[in-house]
RODO-2510 file (C-alpha; in nm, 4 decimals, decimal comma):
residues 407
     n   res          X          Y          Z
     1     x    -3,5404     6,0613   -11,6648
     2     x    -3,3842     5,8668   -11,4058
     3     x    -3,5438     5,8740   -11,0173
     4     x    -3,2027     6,0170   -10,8492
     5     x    -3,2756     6,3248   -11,0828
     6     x    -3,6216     6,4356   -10,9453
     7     x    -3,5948     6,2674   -10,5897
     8     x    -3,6018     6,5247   -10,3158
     9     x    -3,3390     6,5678   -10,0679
    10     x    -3,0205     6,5004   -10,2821
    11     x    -2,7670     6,7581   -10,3158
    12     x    -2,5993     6,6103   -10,6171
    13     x    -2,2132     6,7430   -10,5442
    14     x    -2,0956     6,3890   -10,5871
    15     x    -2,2479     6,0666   -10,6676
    16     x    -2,3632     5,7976   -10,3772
    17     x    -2,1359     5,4884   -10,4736
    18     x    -1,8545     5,4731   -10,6163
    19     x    -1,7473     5,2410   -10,9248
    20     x    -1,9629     5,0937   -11,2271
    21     x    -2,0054     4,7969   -11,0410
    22     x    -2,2256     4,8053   -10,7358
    23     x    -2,2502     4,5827   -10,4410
    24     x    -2,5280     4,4474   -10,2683
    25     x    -2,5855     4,3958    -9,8812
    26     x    -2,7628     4,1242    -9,6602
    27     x    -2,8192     4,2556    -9,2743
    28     x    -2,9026     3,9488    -9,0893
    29     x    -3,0698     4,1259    -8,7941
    30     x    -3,0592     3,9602    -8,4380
    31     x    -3,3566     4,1588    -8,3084
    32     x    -3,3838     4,1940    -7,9597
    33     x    -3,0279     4,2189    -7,8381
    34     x    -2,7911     3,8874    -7,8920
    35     x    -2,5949     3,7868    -7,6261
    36     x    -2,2190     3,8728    -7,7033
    37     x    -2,0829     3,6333    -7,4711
    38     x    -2,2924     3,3386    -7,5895
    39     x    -2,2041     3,3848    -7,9095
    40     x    -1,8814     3,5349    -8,0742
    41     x    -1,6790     3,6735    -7,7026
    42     x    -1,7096     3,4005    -7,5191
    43     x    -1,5214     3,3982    -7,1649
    44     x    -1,4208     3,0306    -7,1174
    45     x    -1,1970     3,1403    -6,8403
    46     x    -1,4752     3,3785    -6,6693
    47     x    -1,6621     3,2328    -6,3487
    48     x    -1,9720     3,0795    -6,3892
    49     x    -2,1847     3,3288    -6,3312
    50     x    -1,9833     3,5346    -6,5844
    51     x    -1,9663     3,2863    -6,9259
    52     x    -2,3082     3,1186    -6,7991
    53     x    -2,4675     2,8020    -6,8962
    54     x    -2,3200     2,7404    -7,2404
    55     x    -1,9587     2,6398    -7,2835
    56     x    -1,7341     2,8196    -7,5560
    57     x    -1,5264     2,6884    -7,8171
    58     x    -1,1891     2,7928    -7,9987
    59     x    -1,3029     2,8709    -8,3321
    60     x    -1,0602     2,8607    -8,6686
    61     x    -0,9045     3,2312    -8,5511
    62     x    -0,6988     3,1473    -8,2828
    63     x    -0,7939     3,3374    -7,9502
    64     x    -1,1484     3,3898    -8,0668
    65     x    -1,3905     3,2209    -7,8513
    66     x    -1,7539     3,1349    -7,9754
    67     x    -2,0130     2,9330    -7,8405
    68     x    -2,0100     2,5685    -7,8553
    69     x    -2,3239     2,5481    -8,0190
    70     x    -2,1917     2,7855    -8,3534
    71     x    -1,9128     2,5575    -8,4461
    72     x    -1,9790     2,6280    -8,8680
    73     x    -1,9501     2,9643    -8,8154
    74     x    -1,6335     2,8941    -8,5821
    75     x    -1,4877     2,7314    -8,8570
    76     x    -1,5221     2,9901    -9,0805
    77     x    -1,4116     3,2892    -8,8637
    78     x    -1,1142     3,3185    -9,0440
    79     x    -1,2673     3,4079    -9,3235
    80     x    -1,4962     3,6678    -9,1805
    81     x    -1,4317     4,0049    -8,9955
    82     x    -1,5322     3,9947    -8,6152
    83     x    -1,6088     4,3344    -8,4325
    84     x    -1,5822     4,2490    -8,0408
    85     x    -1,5585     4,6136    -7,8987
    86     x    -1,9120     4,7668    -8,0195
    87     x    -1,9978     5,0292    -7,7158
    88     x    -2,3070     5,2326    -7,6902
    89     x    -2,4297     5,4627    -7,4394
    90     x    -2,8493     5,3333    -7,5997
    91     x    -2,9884     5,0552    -7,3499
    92     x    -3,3378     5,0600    -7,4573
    93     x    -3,4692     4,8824    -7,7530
    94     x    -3,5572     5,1602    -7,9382
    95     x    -3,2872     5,3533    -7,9015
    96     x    -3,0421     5,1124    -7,9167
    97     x    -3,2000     4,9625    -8,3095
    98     x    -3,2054     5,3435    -8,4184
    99     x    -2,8304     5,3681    -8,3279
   100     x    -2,7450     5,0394    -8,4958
   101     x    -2,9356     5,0972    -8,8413
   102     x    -2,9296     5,4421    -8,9023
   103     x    -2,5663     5,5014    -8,7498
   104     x    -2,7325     5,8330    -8,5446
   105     x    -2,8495     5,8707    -8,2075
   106     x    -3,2346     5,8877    -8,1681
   107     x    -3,4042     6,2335    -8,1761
   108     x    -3,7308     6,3695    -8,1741
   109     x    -3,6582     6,6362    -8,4435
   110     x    -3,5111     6,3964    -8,7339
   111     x    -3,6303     6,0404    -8,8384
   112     x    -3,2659     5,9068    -8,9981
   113     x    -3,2432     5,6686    -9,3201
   114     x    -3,1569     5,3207    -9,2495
   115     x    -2,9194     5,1200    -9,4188
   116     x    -3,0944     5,0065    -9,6900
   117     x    -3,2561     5,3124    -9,7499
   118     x    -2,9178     5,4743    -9,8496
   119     x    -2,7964     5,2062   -10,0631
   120     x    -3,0390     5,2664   -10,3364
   121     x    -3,0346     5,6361   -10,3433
   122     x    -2,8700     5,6501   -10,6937
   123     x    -3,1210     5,3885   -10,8674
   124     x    -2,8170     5,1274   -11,0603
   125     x    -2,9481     4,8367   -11,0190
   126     x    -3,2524     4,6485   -11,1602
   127     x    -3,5679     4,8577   -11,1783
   128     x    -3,8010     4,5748   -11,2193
   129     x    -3,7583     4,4576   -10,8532
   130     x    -3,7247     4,6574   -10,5383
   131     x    -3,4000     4,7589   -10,4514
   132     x    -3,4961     4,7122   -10,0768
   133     x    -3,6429     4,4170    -9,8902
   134     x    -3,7170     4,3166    -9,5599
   135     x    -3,7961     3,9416    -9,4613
   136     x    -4,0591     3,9449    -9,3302
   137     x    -4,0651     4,3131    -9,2326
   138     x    -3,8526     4,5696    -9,1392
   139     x    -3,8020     4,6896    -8,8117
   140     x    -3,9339     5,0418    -8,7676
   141     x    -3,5773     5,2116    -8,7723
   142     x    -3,5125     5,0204    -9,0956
   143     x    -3,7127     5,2393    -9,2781
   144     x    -3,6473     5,5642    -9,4754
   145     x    -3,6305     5,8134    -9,2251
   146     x    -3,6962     6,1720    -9,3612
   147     x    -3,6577     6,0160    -9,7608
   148     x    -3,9305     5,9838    -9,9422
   149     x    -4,1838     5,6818    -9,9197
   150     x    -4,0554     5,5216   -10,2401
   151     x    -3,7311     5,4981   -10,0465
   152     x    -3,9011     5,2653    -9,8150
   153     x    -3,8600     4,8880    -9,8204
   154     x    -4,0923     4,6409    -9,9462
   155     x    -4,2044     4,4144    -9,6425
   156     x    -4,3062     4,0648    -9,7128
   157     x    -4,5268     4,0121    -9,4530
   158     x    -4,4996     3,6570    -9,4082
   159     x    -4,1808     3,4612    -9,2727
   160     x    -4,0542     3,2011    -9,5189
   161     x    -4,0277     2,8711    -9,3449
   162     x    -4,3551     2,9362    -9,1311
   163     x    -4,6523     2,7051    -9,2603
   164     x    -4,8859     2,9446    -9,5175
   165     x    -4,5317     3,1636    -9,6189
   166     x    -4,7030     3,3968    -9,9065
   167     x    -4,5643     3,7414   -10,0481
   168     x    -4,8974     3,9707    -9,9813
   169     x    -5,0168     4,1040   -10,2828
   170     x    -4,7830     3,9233   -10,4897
   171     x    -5,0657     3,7379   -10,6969
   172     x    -5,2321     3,9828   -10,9699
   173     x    -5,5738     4,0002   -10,9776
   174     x    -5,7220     3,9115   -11,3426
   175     x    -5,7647     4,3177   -11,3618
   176     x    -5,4388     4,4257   -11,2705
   177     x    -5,3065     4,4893   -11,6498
   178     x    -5,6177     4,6572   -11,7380
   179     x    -5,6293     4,9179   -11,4684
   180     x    -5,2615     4,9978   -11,4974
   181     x    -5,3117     5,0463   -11,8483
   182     x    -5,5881     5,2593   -11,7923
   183     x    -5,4037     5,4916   -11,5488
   184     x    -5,1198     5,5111   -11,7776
   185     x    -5,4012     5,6355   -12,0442
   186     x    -5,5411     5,9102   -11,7887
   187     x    -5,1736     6,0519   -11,6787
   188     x    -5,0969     6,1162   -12,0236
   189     x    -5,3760     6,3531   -12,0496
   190     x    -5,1964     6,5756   -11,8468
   191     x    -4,8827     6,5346   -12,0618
   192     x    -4,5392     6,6536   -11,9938
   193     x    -4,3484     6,7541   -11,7766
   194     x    -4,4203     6,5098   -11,5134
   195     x    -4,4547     6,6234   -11,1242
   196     x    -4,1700     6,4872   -10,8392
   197     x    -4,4495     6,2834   -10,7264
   198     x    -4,6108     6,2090   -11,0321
   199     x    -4,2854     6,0585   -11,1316
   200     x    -4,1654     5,8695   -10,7986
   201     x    -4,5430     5,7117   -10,8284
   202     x    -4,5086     5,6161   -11,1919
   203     x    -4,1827     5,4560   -11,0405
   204     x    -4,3239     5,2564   -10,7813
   205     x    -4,6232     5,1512   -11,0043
   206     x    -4,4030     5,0270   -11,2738
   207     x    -4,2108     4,8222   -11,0355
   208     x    -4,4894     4,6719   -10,8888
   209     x    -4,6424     4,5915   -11,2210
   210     x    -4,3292     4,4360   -11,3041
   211     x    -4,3414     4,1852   -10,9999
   212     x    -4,7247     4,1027   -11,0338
   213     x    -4,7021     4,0508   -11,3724
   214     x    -4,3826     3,8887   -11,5275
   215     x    -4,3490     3,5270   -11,3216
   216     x    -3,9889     3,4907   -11,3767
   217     x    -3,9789     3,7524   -11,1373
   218     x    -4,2454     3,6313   -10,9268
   219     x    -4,0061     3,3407   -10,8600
   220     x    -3,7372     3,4883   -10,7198
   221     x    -3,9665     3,4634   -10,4151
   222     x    -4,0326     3,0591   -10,4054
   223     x    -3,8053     2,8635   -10,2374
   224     x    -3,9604     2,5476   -10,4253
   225     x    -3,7049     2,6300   -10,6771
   226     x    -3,4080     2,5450   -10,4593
   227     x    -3,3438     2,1793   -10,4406
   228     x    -3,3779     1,9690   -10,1724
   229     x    -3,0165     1,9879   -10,0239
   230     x    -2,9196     2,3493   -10,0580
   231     x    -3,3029     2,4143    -9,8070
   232     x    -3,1643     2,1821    -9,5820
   233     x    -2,7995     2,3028    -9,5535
   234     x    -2,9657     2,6747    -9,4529
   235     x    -3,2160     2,4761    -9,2364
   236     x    -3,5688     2,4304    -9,1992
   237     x    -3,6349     2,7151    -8,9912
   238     x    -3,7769     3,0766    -9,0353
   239     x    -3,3931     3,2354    -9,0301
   240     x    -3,2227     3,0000    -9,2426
   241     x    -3,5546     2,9915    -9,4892
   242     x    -3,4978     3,3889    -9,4826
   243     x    -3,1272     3,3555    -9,5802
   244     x    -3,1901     3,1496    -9,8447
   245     x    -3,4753     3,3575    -9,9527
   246     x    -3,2323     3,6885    -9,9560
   247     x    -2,9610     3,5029   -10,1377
   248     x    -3,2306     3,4215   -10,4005
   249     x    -3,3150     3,8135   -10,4201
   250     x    -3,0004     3,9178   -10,4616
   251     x    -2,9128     3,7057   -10,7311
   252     x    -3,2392     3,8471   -10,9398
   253     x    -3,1190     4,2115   -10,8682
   254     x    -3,2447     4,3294   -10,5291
   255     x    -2,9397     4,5312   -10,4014
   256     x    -3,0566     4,5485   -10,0411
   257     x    -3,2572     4,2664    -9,8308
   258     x    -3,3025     4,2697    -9,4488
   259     x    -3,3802     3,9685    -9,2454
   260     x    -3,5216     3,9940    -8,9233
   261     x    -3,5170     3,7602    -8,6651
   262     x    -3,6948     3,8660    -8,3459
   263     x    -3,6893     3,6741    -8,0056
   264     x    -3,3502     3,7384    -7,8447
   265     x    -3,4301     3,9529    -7,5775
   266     x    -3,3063     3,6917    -7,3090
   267     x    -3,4331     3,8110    -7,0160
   268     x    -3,4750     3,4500    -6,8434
   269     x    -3,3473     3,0749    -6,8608
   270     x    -3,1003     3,2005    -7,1525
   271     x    -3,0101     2,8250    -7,2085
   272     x    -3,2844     2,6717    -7,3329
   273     x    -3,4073     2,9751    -7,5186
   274     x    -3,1355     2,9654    -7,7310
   275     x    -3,0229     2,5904    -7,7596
   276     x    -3,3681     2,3745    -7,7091
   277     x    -3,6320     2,5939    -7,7371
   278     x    -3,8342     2,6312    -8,0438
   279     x    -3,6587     2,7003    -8,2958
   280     x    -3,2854     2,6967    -8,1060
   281     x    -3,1381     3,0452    -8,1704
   282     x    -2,8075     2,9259    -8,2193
   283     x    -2,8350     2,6188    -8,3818
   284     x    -3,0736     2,7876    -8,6270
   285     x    -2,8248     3,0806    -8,6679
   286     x    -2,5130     2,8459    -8,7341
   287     x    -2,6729     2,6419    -8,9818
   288     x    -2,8423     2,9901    -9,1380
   289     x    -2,5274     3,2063    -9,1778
   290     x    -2,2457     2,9015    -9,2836
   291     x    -2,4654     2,8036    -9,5695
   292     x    -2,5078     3,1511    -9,6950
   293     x    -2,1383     3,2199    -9,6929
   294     x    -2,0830     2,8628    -9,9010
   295     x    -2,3570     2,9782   -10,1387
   296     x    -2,2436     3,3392   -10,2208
   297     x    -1,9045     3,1790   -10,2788
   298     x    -1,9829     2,8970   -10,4242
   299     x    -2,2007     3,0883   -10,6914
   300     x    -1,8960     3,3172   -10,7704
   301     x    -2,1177     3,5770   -10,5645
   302     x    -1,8995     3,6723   -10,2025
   303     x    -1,6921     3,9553   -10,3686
   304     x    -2,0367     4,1329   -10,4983
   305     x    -2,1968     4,0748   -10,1380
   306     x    -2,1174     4,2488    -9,7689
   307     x    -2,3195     4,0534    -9,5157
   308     x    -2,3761     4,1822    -9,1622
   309     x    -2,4991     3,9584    -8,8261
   310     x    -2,5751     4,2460    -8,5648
   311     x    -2,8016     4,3221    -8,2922
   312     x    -2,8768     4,6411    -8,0781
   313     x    -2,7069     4,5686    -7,7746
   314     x    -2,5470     4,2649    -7,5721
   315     x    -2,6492     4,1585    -7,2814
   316     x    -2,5053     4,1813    -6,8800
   317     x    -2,2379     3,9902    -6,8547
   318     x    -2,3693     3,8500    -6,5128
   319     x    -2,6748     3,5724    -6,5416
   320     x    -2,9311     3,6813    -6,3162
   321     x    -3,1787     3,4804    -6,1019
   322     x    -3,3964     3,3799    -6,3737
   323     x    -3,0897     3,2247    -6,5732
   324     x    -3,1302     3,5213    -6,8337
   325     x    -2,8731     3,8143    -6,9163
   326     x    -3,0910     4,1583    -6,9403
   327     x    -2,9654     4,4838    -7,1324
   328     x    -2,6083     4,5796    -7,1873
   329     x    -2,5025     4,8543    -7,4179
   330     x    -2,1734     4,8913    -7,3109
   331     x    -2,0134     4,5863    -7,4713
   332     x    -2,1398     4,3928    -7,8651
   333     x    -2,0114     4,2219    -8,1029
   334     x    -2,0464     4,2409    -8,4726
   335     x    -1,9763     3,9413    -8,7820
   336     x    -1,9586     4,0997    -9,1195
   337     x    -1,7544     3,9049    -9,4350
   338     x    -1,7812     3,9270    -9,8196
   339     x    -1,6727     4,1873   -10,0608
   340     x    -1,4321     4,4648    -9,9332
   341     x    -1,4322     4,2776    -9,6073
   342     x    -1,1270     4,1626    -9,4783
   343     x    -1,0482     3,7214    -9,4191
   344     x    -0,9718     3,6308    -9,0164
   345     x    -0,9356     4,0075    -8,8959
   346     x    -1,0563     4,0933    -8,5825
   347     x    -1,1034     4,3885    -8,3870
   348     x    -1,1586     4,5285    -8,0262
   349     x    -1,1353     4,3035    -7,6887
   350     x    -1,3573     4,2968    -7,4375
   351     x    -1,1735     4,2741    -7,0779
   352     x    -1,2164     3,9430    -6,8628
   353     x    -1,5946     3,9514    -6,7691
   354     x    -1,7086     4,1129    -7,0917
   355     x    -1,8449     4,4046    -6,9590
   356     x    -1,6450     4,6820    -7,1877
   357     x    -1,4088     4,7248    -7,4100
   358     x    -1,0270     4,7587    -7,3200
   359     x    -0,9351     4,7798    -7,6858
   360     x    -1,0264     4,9944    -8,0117
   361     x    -1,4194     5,0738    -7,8858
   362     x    -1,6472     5,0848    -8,1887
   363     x    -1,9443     5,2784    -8,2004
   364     x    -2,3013     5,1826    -8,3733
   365     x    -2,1757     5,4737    -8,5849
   366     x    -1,8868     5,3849    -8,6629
   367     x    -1,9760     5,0821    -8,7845
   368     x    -2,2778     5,2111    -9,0260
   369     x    -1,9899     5,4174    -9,1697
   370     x    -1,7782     5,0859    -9,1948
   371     x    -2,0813     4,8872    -9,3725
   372     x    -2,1221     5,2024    -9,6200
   373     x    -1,7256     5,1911    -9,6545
   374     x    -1,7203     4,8358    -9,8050
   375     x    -2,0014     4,8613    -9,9808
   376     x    -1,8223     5,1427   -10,1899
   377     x    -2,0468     5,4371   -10,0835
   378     x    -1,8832     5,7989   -10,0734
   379     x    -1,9078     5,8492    -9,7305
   380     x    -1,8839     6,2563    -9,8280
   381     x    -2,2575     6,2193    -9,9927
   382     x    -2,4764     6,4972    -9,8970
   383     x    -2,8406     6,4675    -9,8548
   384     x    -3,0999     6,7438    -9,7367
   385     x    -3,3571     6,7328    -9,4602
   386     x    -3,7223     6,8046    -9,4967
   387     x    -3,6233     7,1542    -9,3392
   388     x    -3,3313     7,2097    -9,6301
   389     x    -3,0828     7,1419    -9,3797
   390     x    -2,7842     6,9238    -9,5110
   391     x    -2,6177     6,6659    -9,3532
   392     x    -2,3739     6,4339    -9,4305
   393     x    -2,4645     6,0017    -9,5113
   394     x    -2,2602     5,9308    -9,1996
   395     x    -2,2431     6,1115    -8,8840
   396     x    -1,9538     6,3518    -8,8341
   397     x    -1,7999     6,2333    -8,5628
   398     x    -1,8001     5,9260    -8,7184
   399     x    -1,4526     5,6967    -8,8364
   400     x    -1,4420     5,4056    -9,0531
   401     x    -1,3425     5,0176    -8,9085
   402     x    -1,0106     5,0219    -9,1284
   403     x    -0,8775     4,7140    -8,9607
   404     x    -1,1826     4,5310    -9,1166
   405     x    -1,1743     4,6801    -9,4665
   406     x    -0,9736     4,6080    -9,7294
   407     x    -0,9303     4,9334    -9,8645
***
């Protein structure tokens, strides 16, 4: 019996995703709040105190400004989908990350699926591996909201590219296949039919059998198998270590991965945080997200993959006295390209000193339902609340991105 059949919370009018063949999805995750102006809206034309320290560039979409320190990805904005309008009324961190990856506003009474969370719901892809993975953990919004644990995604908890990088509890111990046999020995003394959660923990069990225990699996998580080139095109850093480690994951099978990259809450000297410090945010970045676009297409792979760069907020459009842009909800920008994505489109204009949007304003919800959209999810999906109340995948005020899908 298959997990969508006993998992709680599923009204099962229609079916999650749509089509026999399923996409997967990477969410690069800028966490802290990424600068939209110092990054994919830049103001060249703005005074000083307005486009700041770093100087913009024209990138391969003509009228698109990015900085000048992202000039891979600038080359290859015509062949992603750029969302300059995003508008949000969440300032705070919090908030602001719960807006972004669950596609709801925050509330005390309802902790809301993320993301990845969703994308797995109907259990198509390989069952050997988890179908959700955060490097090298998931931010706490990112999570499974009111779905059950098994819903939840597998952390890492260790940063690829970081000296000592090790998947905890990865290794078997020399008992492992012994006790799981052992437990699979006592269960059947109770015989059929299984329990919900005798069955979702039989699940998780057998997948993390799976992973100890078979090491072709087990390798999807070393980098040592990529040659010598391809780690240095994503760059030696934690982010572009992380890319390469969730292009890796999805090619064994893993239908979700999450990476997170924390430290962009720029509250002070904004230019050397993210151009010399250490690592360079943008640098890093540039490197990071060009090389995974040539590898998904390279590999025959960009048509099976949506990939997201977002953050929860922007920042002020003004540079304050300690050379650092604080919070700023009102105006954010958004990268996404791959499969159902459309090539060079872009959407929403921010007006002179990138404080809001004066055309097409996109909000975090809007854009969860846009992500869903392209990765083939029926949007009309019902699910049920710990309290049996239903509610629909996406929020109901809600309206897909069209000018960025294909479909």
């Amino acid at each position: 019996m298959g997990a969508l059949s006993f998992l709680p919370g599923l009204l099962h009018s229609a079916p999650l995703l749509k089509g026999s063949k399923k996409k997967a999805f990477i969410l690069l995750w800028l966490d802290g709040g990424m600068s939209h102006i110092d990054t994919f809206d830049g103001k060249p034309e703005a005074s000083p105190d307005i486009r700041g320290p770093l100087d913009s560039i024209e990138s391969a979409t003509e009228g698109v400004f990015v900085s000048e320190h992202l000039p891979k990805i600038g080359r290859l904005m015509d062949r992603c989908s750029l969302i300059r309008s995003i508008t949000s009324p969440e300032g705070n961190h919090d908030r602001g990350a719960h807006y972004m990856l669950t596609g709801r506003r925050l509330t005390p009474l309802l902790s809301y699926p993320s993301f990845g969370s969703y994308l797995h719901l109907d259990d198509s892809g390989d069952d050997r591996v988890p179908p959700y993975i955060a490097i090298p953990d998931a931010h706490v919004y990112a999570r499974q909201g009111f779905l059950p644990s098994m819903r939840a995604p597998f952390e890492l908890g260790s940063a690829p590219g970081k000296p000592g990088y090790r998947v905890r509890n990865l290794q078997p111990p020399p008992q492992l296949e012994r006790a799981m046999n052992l437990l699979k020995a006592v269960d059947q003394l109770d015989g059929p039919p299984r329990s919900e959660s005798e069955a979702a923990r039989d699940a998780v069990l057998q997948q993390a059998g799976s992973l100890s225990l078979n090491p072709k699996l087990r390798e999807l998580f070393d980098l040592k198998k990529e040659d010598g080139a391809t780690q240095k095109r994503y760059g030696n850093g934690t982010i572009g270590q992380s890319c390469l480690l969730a292009r890796r994951l999805i090619e064994g099978g893993v239908r979700t991965v999450l990476v997170r990259d924390k430290g962009w809450d720029h509250h002070t000297n904004i230019l050397s945080s993210l151009t010399t410090g250490f690592p360079p945010k943008l640098p890093a970045v540039d490197n990071a997200v060009s090389a995974l676009h040539h590898d998904l297409e390279s590999r025959g792979m960009l048509e099976d993959v949506v990939v997201l760069i977002a953050s929860e907020f922007g920042r002020t459009p003004r540079i304050n006295p300690s050379g650092g842009r604080d919070h700023w909800s009102r105006a954010s920008s958004a990268l996404l390209f791959g499969g159902g994505i459309k090539e060079g489109a872009v959407v929403g204009k921010t007006d002179a000193r990138g404080e809001e949007p004066i055309e097409q304003p996109v909000s975090p919800a809007d854009l969860f339902y846009t992500v869903l959209s392209a990765l083939g999810a029926n949007t009309d999906h019902m699910l049920t609340t710990p309290s049996r109340r239903p509610i629909r995948i996406v929020d109901e005020e809600a309206v897909p991105v069209r000018g960025v899908l294909t479909t």
